[in-house]
C-alpha positions as CSV (number, residue, x, y, z in Angstrom):
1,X,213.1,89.4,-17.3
2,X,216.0,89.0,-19.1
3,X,217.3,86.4,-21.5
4,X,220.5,84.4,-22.1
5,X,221.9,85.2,-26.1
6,X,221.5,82.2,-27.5
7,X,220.2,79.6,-25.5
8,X,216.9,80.6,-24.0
9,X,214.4,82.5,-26.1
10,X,212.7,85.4,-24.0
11,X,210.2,85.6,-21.5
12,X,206.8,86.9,-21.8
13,X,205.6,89.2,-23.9
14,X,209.9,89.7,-24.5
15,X,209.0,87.2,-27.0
16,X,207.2,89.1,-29.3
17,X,210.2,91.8,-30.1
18,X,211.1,93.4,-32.1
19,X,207.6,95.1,-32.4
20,X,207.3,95.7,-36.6
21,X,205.7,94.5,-39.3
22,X,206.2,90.9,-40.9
23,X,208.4,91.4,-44.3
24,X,206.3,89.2,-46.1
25,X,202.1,88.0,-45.9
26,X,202.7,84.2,-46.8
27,X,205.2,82.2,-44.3
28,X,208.4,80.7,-45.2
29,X,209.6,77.5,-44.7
30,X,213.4,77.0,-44.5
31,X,214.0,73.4,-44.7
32,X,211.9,70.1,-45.7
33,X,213.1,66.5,-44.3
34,X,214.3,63.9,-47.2
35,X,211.5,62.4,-48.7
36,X,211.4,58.4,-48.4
37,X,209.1,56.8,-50.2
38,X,209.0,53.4,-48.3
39,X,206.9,55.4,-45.3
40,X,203.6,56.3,-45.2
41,X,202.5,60.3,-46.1
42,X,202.8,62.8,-43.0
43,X,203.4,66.5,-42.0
44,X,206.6,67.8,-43.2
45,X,206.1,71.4,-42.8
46,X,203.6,74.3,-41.0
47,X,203.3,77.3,-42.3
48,X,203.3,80.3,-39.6
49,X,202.0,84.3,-39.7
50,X,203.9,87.0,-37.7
51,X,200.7,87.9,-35.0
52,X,199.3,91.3,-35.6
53,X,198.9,91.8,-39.2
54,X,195.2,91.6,-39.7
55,X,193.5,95.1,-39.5
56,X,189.4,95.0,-39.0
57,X,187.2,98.0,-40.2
58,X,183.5,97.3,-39.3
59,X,180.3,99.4,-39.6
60,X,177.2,99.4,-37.6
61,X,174.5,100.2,-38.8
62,X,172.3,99.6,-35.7
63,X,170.7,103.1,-35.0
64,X,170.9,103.9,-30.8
65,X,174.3,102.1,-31.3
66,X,177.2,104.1,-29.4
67,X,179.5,103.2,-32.2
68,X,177.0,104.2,-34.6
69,X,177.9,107.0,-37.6
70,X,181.7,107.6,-35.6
């Protein structure tokens, strides 16, 4: 499983290193196209999230649960 430098991004889950946390919440966007007005409106830019940042804290409140007052 190993990967050339430059050329070839990684394989598998390889893809996902370094394993940390995103620096910022909102996504960046490095570079728009010129904007030419003679064509019609269309996608310029998408906005991406670093996977793994959501954290989910539930309760149940279903007595007989097996997750119930943990």
């Amino acid at each position: 499983m190993s990967h050339r430098k430059f050329e070839h991004p990684r394989h598998g889950s390889l893809g996902f290193l370094p394993r940390k946390r995103a620096a910022r919440h909102r996504g960046k966007v490095k570079a728009f196209p010129k904007d030419d007005p003679s064509k019609p409106c269309r996608l310029t830019a998408f906005l991406g999230y670093k996977a793994g940042m959501t954290h989910i804290v539930r309760e149940v409140e279903k007595p007989g649960s097996s997750e119930f007052n943990l």
